[in-house]
VEXMIMI-29053 format. One line per 4 residues: for each residue x, z, y of C-alpha. Coordinates in steps of 0.2 Angstrom, whole numbers. Each point is the difference from the previous one (the first is absolute). Layout:
N
X,Z,Y; ...;
This chain:
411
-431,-164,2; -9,18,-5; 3,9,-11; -17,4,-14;
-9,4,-13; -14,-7,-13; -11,12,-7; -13,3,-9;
4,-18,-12; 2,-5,-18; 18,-7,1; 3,-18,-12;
20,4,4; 6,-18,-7; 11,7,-15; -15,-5,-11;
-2,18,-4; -20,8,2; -8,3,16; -1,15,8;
-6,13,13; 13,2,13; 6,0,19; 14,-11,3;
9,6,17; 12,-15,9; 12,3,13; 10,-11,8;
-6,-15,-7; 3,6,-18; -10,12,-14; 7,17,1;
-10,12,-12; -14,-8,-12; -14,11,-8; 3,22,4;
17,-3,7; -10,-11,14; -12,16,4; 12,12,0;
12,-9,13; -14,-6,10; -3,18,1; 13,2,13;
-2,-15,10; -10,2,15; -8,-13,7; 0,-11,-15;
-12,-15,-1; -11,2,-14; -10,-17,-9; -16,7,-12;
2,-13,-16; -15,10,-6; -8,-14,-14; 16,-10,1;
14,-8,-10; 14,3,10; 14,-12,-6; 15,-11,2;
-3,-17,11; -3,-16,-9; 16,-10,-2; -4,-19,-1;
16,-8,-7; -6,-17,2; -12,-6,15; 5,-12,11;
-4,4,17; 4,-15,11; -14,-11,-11; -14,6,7;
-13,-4,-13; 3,-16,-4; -10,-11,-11; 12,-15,-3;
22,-3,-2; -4,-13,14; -9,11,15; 16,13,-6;
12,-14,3; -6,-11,13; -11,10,11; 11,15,5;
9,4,17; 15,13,0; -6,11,15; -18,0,-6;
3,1,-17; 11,16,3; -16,8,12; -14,-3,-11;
10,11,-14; 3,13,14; -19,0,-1; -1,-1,-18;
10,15,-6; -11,11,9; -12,-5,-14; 12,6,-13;
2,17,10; -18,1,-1; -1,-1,-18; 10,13,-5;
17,-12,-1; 15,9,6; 13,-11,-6; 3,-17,-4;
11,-15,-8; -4,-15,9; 11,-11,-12; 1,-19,12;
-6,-3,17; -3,-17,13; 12,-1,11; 8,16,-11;
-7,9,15; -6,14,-11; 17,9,3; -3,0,20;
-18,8,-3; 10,12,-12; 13,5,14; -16,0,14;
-7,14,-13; 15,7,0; 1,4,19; -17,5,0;
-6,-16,13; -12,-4,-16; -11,10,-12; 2,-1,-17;
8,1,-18; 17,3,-3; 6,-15,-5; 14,-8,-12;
2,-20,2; 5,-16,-8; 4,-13,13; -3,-18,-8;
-3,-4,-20; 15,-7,-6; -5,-17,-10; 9,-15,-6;
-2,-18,3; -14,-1,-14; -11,12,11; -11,16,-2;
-18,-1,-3; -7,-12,10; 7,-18,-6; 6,-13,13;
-7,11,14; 16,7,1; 17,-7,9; 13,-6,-12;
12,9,15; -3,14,12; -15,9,0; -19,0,-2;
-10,13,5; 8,17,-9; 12,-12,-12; 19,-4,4;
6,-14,-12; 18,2,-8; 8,-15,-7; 17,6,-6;
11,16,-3; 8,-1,19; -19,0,8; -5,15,-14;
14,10,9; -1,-5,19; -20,5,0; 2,15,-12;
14,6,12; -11,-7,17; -16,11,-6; 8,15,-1;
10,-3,14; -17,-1,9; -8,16,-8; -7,-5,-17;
-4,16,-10; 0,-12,-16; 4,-14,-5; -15,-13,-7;
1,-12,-12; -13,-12,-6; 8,-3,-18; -18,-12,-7;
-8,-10,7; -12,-15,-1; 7,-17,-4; -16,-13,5;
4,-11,-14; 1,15,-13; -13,11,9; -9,2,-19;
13,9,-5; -2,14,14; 17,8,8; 14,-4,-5;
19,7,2; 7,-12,14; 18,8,1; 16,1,-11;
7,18,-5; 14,-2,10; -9,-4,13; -11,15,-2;
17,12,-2; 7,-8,16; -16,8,8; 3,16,-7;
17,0,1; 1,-4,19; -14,11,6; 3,15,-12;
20,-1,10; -7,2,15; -12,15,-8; -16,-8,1;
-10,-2,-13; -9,-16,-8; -21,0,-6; -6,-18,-10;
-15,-10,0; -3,-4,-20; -11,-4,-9; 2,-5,-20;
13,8,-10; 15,-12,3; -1,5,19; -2,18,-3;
13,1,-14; 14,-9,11; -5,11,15; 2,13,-10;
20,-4,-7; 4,-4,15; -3,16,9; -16,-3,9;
-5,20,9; -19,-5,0; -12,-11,-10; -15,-9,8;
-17,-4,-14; 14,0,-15; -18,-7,-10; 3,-11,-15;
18,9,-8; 3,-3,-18; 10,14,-9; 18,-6,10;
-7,2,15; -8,17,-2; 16,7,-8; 10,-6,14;
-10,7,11; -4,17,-10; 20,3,-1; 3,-1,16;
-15,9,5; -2,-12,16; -15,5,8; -16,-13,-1;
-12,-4,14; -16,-9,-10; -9,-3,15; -15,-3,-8;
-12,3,12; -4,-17,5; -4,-6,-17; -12,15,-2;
-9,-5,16; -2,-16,-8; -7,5,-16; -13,10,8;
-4,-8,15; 5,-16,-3; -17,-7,-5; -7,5,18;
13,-11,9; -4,-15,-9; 14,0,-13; -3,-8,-16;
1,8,-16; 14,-9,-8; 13,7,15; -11,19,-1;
4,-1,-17; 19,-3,1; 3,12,15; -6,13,-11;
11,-5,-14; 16,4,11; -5,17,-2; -7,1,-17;
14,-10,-9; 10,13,10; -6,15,-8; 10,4,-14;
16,-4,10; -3,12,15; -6,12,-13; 16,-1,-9;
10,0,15; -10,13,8; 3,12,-14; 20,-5,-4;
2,8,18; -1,-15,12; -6,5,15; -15,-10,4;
-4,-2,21; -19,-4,9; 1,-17,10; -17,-7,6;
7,-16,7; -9,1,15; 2,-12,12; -12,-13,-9;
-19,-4,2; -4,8,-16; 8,16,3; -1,5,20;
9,12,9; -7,19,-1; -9,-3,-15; 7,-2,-16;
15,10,1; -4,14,-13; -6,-14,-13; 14,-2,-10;
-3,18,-7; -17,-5,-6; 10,-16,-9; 12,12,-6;
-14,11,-7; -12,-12,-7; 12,-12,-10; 18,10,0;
-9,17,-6; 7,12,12; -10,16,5; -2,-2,21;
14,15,1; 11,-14,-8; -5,-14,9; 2,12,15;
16,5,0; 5,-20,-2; -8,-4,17; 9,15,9;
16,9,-11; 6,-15,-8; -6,-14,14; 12,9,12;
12,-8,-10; -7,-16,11; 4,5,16; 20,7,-5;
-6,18,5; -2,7,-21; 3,19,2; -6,-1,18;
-18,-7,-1; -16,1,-12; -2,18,-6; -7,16,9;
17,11,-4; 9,11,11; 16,-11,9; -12,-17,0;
-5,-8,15; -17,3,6; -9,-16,-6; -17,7,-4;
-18,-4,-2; -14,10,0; -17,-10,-10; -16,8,-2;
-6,3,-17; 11,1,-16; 12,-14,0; 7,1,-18;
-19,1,-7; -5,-17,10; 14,-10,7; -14,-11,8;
0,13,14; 16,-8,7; -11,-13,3; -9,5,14;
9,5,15; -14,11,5; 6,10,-12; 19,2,6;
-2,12,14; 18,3,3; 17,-9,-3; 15,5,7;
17,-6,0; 15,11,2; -13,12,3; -6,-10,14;
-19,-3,0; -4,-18,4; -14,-3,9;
């Protein structure tokens, strides 16, 4: 680790503040000085490595709180379930992370995993034997007997793929305690899901309160903390009351819903991206315009909601979930903030400062990650052009010339 500076950069710090023209000096892995107080200590360092950021954003890392890294691109709940191995499952993410790093993603939530192997990548990162994000990990999605959202593919008992079936109070406990036994930063909780015979109706709430408490209740003892798959206002109310940490999609609330959530200000992961990709590129892929048309509805029919939300002070997080064939590795991460723009009204500054200051609430590292402030770690990307003018710039990694991590450069 040496010690640096950036100069000659427009600095987007995170904080949702305006951009502007500074030097940010890191030593020992952290920001030291940002703006004049940079130059003039770097004044006295011999020796100092200097990066020119001339024409260049220079800014927080993305912070994805919802990819899922041991998919690999999948196109089908069926080649997820039936056509992974452990060992190569767990290498092939390896590979794949460094396609995150490449895209400006410094951190990362990677909410349920095969073989919850995603924790053993995590610790591997860790150590420094593999490059890539920090990462923050579920182990497997919690479901009941009635299943998640894929019908009868799924095991009535054990697992299937990234789900774990719980079928009373005793095996709520056992596995809650057994995941965090064996490193889970969270705890995930499928609360709807599809039931094949009522698939019309969409997802559904498959648990009781109390059995949604019990989660809470035994994970937040052990001091780890609980995020929920829901979808329609039932789930995200009950998650809500009964002290979910972290809200997944949250589309469909009614007014109970969106107070429960906007008094408790629990932090909401849309995770939109997917259904964006849809709308737009949905007709190049075959998809019919029926299915084009509700995909996009998720988002639209979500708008006054997140707006609400948004504005009552819920922090909204960027989650592209990657680790489908619609939205690949190294691509898409930075999408989200174009949703978040285009139908949620926030300026890019906003949308931002969700994907960095507030995201970091993802990876259990708020007050650590996801600004540019003196005491943070050094988790910082440098993009050509002006970021908060043209958010499509993250698009291209071309246009990332420099991401470091604790003021480590990766390569």
């Amino acid at each position: 680790m040496s010690d640096l500076i950036i100069e000659n950069g427009r600095i987007v710090d995170g904080t949702g503040k305006p951009a502007f023209a500074g030097s940010v000096l890191v030593e020992g892995g952290k920001v030291a000085a940002v703006g004049v107080a940079a130059d003039n200590r770097a004044k006295e360092r011999r020796g100092l490595r200097r990066i020119d950021a001339s024409g260049q954003t220079v800014m927080p890392g993305l912070i994805d709180t919802h990819c899922h890294l041991s998919f690999d691109d999948a196109g089908s709940n069926s080649e997820i379930f039936f056509q992974r191995r452990n060992g190569l499952s767990a290498l092939v993410a390896a590979y794949n992370a460094r396609k995150l790093l490449r895209a400006g993603v410094t951190g990362l939530l990677d909410p349920d995993s095969t073989f919850e192997n995603m924790t053993d990548l995590r610790d591997a990162i860790d150590a420094n034997i593999v490059e890539g994000p920090r990462m923050s990990c579920g182990a497997y999605a919690l479901i009941t007997g009635v299943g998640g959202t894929a019908g009868r593919l799924i095991n009535d008992e054990g697992t299937t793929g990234y789900y774990m079936a719980v079928n009373s109070k005793d095996e709520i406990v056992r596995e809650v305690r057994r995941q965090v036994k064996y490193g889970a930063d969270w705890i995930k909780v499928h609360v709807t899901g599809i039931i094949p015979r009522q698939a019309h109706k969409g997802e559904m709430c498959v648990w009781t309160m109390d059995e949604l408490k019990l989660i809470c209740d035994t994970a937040h003892d052990l001091e780890t903390p609980v995020m929920g798959h829901c979808r329609g206002a039932d789930a995200t109310r009950k998650a809500a009351e009964a002290g979910f940490d972290l809200i997944f999609h949250a589309t469909g609330m009614d007014d109970a819903a969106l107070q429960a959530v906007i008094d408790r200000k629990i932090p909401i992961a849309p995770a939109l991206t997917f259904q964006y990709n849809m709308a737009e590129f949905g007709a190049k892929i075959g998809t019919s315009d029926a299915l084009i048309a509700m995909f996009e509805r998720e988002i639209t029919d979500s708008v006054e909601t997140m707006t609400t939300a948004h504005k009552a002070g819920v922090p909204l997080l960027t989650g592209s979930e990657s680790g489908f064939a619609l939205v690949p590795y190294g691509d898409w991460h930075y999408r989200e903030m174009e949703v978040f723009v285009k139908y949620f009204g926030m300026s890019p500054l906003e949308a931002i400062q969700c994907a960095t200051q507030k995201s970091a609430f993802g990876l259990r590292m708020e007050g650590e990650v996801g600004t540019i402030a003196p005491g943070q770690r050094a988790d910082i990307i440098c993009v050509t052009g002006r970021v908060e003018e043209n958010l499509s710039l993250l698009g291209n990694p071309d246009n990332i010339t420099t991401v470091m991590i604790d003021g480590v450069e990766k390569d």
